[in-house]
The first five atom37 places (N, CA, C, CB, O) and aatype in JSON, in Angstrom:
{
  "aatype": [20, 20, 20, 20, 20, 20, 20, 20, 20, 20, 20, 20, 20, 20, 20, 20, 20, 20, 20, 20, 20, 20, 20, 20, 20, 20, 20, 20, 20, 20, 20, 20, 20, 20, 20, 20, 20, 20, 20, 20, 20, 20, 20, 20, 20, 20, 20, 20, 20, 20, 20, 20, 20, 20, 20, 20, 20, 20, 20, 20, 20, 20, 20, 20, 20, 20, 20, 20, 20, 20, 20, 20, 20, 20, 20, 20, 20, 20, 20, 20, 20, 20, 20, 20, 20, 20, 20, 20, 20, 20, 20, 20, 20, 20, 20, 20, 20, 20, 20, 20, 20, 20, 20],
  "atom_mask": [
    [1, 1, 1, 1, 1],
    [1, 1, 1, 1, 1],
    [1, 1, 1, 1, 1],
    [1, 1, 1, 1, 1],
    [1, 1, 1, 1, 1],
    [1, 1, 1, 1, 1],
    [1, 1, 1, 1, 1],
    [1, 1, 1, 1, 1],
    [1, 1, 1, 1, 1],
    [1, 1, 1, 1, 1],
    [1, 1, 1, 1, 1],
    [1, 1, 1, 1, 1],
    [1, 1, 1, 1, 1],
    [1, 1, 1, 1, 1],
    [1, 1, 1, 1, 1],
    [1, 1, 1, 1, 1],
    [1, 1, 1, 1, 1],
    [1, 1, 1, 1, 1],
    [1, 1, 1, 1, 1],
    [1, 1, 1, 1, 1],
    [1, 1, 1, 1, 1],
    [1, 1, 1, 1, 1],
    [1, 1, 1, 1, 1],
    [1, 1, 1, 1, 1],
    [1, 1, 1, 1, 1],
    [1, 1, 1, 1, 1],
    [1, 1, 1, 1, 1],
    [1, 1, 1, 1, 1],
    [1, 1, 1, 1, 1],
    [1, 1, 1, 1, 1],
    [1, 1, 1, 1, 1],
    [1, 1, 1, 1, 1],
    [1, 1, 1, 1, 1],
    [1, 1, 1, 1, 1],
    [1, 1, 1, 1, 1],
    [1, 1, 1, 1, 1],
    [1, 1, 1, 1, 1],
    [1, 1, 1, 1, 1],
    [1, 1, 1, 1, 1],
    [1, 1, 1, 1, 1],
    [1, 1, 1, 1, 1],
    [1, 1, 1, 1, 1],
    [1, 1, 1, 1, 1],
    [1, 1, 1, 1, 1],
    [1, 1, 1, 1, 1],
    [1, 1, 1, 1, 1],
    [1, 1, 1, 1, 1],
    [1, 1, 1, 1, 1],
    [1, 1, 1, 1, 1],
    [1, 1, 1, 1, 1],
    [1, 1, 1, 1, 1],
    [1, 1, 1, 1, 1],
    [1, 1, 1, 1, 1],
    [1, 1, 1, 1, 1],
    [1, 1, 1, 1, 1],
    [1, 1, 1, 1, 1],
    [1, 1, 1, 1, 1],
    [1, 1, 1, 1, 1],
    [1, 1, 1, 1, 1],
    [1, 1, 1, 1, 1],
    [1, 1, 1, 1, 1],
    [1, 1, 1, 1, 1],
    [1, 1, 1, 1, 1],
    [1, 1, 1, 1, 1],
    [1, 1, 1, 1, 1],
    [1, 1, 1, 1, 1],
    [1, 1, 1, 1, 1],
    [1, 1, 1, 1, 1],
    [1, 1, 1, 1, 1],
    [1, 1, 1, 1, 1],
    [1, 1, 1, 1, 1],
    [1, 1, 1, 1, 1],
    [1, 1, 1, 1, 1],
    [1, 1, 1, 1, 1],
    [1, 1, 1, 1, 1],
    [1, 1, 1, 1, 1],
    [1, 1, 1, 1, 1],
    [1, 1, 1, 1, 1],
    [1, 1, 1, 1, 1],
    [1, 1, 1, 1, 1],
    [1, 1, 1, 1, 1],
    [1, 1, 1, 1, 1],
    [1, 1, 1, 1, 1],
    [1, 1, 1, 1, 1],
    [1, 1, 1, 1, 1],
    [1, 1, 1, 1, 1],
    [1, 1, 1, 1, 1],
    [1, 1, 1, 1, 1],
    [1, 1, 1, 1, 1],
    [1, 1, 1, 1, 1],
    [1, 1, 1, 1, 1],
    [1, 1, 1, 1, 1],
    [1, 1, 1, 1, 1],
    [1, 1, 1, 1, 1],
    [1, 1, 1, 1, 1],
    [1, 1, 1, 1, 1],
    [1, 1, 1, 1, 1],
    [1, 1, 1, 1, 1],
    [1, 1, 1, 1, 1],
    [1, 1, 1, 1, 1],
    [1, 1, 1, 1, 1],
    [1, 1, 1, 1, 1],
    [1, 1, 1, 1, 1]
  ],
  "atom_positions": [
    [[20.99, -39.1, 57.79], [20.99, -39.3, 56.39], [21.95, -38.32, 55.69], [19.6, -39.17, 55.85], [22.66, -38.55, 54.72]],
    [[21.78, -36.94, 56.54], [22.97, -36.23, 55.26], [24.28, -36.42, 55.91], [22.81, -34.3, 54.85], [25.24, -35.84, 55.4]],
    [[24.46, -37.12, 56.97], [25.75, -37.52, 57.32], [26.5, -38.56, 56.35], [25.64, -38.07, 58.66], [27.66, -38.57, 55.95]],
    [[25.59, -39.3, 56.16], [25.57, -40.42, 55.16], [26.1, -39.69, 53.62], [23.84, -41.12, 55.08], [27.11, -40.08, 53.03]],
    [[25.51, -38.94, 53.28], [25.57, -38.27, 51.78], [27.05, -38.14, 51.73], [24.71, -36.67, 51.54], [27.87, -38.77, 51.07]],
    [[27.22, -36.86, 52.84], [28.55, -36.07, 53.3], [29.43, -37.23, 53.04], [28.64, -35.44, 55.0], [30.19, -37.11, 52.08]],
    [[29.47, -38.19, 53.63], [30.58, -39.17, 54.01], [30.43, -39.43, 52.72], [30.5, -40.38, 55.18], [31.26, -38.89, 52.0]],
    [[29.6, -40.1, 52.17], [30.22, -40.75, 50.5], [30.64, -39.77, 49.4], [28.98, -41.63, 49.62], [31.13, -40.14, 48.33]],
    [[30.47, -38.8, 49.65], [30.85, -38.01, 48.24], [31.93, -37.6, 49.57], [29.52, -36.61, 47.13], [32.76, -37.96, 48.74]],
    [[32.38, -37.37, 50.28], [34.1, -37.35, 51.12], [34.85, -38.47, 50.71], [34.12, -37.51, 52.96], [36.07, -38.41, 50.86]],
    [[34.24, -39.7, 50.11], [35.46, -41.08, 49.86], [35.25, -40.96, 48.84], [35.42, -42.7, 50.35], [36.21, -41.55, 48.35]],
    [[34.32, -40.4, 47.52], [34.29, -40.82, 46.61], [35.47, -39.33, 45.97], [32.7, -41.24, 46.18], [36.1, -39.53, 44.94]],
    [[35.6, -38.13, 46.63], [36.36, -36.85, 46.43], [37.89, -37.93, 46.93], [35.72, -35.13, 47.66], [38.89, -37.89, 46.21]],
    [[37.87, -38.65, 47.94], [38.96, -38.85, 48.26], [39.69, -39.98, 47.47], [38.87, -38.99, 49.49], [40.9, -40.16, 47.59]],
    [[38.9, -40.72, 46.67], [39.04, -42.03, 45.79], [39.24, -41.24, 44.46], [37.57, -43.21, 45.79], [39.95, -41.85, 43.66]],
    [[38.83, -40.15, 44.07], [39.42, -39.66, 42.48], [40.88, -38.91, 43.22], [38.07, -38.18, 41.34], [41.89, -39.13, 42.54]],
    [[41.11, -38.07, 44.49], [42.44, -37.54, 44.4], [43.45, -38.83, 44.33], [42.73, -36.55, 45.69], [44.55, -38.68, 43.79]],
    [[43.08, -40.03, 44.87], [44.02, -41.15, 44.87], [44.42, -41.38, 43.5], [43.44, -42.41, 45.47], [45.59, -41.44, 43.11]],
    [[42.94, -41.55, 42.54], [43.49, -42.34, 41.55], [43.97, -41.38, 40.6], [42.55, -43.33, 40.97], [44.37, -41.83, 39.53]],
    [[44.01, -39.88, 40.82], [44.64, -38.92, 40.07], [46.19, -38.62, 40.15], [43.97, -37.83, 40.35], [47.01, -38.38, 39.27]],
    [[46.34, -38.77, 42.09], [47.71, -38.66, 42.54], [48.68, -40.23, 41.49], [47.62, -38.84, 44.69], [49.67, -40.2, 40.76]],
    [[47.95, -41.17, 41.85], [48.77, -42.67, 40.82], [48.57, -42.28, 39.99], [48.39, -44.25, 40.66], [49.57, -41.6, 39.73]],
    [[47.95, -42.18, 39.3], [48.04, -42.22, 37.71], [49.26, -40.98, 37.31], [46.27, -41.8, 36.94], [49.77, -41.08, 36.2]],
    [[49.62, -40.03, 38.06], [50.48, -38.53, 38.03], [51.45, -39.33, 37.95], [50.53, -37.28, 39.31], [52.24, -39.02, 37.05]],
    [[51.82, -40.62, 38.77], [52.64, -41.13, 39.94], [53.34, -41.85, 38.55], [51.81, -42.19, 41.5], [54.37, -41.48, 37.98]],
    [[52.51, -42.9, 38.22], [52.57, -43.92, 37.31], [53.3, -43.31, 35.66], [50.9, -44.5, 37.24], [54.12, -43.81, 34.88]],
    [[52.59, -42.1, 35.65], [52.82, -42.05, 34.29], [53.97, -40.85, 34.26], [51.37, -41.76, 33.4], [54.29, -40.45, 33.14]],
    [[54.61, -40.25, 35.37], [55.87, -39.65, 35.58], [57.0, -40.7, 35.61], [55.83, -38.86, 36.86], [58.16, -40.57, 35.21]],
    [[56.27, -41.98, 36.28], [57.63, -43.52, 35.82], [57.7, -43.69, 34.44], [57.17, -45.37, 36.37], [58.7, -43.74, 33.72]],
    [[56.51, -43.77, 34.16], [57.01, -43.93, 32.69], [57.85, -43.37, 31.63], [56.27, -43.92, 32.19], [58.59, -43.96, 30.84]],
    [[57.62, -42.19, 31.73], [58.41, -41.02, 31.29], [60.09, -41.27, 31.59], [57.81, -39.66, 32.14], [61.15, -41.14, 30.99]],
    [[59.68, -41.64, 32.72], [61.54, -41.64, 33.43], [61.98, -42.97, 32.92], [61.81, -41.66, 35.56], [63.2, -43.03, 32.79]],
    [[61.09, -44.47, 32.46], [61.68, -45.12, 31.71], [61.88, -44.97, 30.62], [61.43, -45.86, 31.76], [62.98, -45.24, 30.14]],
    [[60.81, -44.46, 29.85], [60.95, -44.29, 28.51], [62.5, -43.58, 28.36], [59.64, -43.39, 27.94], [63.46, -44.07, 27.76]],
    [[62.47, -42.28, 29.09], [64.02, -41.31, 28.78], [65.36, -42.23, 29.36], [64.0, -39.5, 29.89], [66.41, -41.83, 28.86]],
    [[65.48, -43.08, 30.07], [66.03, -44.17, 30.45], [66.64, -44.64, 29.26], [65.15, -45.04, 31.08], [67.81, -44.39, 28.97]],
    [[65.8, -45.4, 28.48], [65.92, -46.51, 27.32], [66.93, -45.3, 26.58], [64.15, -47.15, 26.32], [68.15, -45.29, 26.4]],
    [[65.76, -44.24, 26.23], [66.02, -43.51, 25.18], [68.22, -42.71, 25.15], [64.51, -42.18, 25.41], [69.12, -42.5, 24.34]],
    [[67.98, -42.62, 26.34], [69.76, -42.22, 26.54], [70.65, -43.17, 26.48], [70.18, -41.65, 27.88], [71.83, -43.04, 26.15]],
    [[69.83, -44.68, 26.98], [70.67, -45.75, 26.37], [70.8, -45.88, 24.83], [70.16, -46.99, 26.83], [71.88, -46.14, 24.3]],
    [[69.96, -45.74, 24.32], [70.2, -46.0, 22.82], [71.12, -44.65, 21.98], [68.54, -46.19, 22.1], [71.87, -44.82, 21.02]],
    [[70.84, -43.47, 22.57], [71.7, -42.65, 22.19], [72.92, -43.06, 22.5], [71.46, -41.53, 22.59], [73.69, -43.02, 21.53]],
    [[73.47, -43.5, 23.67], [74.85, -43.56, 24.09], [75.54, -44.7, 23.32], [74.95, -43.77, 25.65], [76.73, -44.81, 23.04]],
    [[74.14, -45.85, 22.93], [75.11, -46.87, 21.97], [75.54, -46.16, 20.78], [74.32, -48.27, 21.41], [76.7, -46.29, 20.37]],
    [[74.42, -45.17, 20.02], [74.74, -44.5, 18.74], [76.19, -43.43, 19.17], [73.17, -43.53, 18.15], [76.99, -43.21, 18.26]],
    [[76.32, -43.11, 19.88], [77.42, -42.45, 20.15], [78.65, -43.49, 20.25], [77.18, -41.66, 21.39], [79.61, -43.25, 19.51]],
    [[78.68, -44.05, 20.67], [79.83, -45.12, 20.66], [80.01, -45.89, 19.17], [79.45, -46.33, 21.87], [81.1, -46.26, 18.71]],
    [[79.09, -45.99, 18.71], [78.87, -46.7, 16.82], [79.7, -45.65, 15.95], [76.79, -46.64, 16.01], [80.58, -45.89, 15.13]],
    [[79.32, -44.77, 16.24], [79.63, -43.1, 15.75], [81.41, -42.98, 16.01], [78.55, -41.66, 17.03], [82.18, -42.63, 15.12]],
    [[81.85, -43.34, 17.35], [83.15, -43.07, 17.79], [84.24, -43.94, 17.19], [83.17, -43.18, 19.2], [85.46, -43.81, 17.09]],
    [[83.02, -45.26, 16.7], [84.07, -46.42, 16.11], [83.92, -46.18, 14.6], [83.64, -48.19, 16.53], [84.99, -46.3, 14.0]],
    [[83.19, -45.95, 14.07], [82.92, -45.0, 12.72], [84.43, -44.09, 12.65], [81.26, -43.75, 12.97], [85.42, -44.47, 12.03]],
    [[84.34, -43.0, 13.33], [84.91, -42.13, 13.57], [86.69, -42.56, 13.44], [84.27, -41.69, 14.84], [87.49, -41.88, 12.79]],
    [[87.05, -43.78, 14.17], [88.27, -44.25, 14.25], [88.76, -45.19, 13.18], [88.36, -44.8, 15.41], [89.95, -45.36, 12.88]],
    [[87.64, -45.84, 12.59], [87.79, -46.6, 11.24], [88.34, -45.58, 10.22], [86.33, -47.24, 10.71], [89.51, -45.6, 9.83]],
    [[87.33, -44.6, 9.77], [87.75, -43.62, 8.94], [89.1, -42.95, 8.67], [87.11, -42.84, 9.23], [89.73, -42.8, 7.62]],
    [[89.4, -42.49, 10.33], [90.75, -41.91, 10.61], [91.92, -42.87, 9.85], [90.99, -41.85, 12.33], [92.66, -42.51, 8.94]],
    [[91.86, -44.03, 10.44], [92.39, -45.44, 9.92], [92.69, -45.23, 8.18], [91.03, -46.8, 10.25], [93.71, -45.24, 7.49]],
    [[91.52, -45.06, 7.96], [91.03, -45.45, 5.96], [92.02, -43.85, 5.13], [88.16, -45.16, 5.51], [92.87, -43.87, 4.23]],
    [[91.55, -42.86, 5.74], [92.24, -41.75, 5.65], [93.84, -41.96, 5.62], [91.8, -40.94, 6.73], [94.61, -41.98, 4.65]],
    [[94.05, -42.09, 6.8], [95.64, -42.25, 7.11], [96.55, -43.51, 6.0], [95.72, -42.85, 8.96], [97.78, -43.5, 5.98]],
    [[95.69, -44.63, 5.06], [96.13, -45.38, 4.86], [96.0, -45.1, 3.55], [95.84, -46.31, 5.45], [96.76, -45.65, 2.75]],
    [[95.08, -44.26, 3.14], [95.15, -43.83, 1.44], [95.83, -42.36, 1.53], [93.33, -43.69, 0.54], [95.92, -42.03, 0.35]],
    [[96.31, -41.41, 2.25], [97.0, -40.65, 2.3], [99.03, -40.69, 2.44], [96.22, -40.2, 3.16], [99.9, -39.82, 2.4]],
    [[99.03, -42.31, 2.64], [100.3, -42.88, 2.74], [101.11, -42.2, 1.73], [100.28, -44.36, 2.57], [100.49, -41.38, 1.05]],
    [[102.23, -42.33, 1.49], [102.95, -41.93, 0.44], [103.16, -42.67, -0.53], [103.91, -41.59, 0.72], [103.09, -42.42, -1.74]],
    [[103.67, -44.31, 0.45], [103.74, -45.6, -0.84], [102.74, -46.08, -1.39], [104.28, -46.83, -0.5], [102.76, -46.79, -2.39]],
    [[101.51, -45.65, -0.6], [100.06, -46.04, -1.42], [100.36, -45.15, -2.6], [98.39, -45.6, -0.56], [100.57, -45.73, -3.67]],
    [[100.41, -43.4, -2.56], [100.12, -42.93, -3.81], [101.22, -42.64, -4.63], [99.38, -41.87, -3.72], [101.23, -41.7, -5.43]],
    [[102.03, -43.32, -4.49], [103.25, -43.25, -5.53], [103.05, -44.66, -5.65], [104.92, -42.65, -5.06], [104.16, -44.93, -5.2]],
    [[102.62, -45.64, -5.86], [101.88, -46.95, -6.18], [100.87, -46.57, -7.59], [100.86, -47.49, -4.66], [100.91, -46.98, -8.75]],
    [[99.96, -45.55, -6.84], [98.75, -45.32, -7.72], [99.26, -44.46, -8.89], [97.5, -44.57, -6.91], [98.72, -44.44, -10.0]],
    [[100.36, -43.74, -8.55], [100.86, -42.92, -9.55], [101.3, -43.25, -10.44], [101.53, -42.28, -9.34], [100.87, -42.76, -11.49]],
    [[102.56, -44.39, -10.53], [103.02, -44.93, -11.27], [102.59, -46.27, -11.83], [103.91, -44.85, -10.9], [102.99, -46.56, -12.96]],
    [[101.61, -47.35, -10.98], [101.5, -48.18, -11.85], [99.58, -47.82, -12.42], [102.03, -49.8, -11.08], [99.3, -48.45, -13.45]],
    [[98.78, -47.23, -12.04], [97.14, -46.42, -12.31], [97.6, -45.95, -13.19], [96.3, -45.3, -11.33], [97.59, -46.48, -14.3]],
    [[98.14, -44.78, -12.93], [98.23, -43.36, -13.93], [99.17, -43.23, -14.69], [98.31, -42.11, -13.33], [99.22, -42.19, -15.34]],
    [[100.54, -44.54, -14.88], [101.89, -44.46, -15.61], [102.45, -43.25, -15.35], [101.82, -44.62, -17.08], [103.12, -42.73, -16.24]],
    [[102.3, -42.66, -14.21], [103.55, -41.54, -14.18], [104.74, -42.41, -14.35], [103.71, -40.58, -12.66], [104.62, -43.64, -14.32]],
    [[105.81, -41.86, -14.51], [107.39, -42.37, -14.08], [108.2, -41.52, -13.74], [108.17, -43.02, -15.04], [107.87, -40.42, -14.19]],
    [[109.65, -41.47, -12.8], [110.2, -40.9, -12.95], [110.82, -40.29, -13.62], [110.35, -41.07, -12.66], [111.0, -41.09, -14.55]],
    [[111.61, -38.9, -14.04], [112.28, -38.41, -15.0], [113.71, -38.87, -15.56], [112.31, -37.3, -14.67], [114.51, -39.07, -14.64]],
    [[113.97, -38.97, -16.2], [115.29, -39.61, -16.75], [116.37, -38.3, -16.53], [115.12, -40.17, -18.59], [116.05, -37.13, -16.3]],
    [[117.63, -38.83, -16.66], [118.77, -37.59, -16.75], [118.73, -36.82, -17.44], [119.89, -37.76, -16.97], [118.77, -35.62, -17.17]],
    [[118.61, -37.49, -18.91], [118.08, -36.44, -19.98], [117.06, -35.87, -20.12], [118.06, -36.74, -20.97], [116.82, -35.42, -21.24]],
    [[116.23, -35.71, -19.2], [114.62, -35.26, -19.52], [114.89, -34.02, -18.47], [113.05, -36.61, -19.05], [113.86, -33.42, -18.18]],
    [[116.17, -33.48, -17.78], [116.18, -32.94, -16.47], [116.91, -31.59, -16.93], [116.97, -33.92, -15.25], [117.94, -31.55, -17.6]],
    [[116.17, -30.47, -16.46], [116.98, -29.16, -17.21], [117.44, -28.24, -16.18], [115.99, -28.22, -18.28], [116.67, -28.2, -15.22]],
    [[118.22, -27.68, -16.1], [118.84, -27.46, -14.6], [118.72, -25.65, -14.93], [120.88, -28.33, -14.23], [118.89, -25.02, -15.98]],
    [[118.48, -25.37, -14.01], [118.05, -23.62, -14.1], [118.98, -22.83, -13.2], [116.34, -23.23, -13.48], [118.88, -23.33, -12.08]],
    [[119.72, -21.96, -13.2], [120.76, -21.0, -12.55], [119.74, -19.88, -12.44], [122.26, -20.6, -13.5], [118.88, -19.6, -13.29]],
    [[120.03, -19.05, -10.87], [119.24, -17.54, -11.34], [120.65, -17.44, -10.35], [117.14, -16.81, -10.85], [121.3, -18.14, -9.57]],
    [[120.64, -16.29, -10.86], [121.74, -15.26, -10.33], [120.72, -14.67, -8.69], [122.11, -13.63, -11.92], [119.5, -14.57, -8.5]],
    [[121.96, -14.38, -7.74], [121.51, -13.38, -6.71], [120.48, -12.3, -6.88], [122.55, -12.73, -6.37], [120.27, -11.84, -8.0]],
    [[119.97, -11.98, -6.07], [119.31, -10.56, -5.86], [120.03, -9.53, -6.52], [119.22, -10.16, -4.41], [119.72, -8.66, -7.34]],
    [[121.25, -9.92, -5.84], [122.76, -8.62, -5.3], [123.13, -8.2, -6.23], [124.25, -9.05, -4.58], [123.35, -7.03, -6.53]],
    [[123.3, -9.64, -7.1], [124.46, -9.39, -8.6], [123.28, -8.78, -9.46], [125.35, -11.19, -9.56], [123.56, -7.76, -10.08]],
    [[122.23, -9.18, -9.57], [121.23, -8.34, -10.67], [121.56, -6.3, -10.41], [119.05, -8.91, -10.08], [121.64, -5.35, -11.2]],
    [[121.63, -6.41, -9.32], [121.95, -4.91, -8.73], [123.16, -4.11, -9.02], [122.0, -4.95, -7.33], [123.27, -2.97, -9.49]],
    [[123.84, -4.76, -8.72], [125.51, -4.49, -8.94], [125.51, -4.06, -10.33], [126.61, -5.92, -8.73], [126.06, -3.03, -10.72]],
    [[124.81, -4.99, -11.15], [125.43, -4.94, -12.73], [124.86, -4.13, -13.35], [125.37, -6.11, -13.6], [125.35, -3.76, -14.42]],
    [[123.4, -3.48, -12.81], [122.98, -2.35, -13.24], [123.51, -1.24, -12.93], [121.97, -2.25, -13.04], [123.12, -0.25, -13.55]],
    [[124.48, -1.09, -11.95], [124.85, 0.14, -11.32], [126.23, 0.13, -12.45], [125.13, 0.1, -9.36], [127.05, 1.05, -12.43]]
  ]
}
């Protein structure tokens, strides 16, 4: 009879390490799918991000043009160019000669 005892509480010790070892087993897979998914979805946001990234460059480069903003300048904001007569022409003398003529 206590052979009997012995033996069932030995399968029933050996039936919780089983279902402790799976369940360890089971729910360490899970983990490893879950982080799976999860690096997939980062890596799409990284790639969304990279095309983001190259659009912009694009949008940048195309409003930083020159004929875009001499467009915006003159027909937005009515700048215009200066006329002949509107143009005043400035002389400075040398360094040298300012020197000379004080001496």
């Amino acid at each position: 009879m206590m052979k009997k005892k012995t033996s069932n509480r030995m399968w029933l010790l050996m039936t919780v390490i089983a279902f402790i070892l799976v369940f360890f087993y089971l729910s360490l897979n899970l983990k490893s799918i879950d982080s799976g998914y999860e690096m997939q979805e980062l890596f799409e946001k990284e790639q969304d991000l990279k095309e983001e990234i190259t659009k912009l460059q694009a949008e940048k480069a195309s409003l930083l043009s020159l004929d875009r903003v001499e467009k915006v300048v003159t027909a937005e904001l009515g700048y215009q160019y200066p006329q002949p007569h509107q143009l005043i022409k400035v002389f400075a003398e040398p360094a040298n000669a300012e020197q000379a003529n004080e001496r």
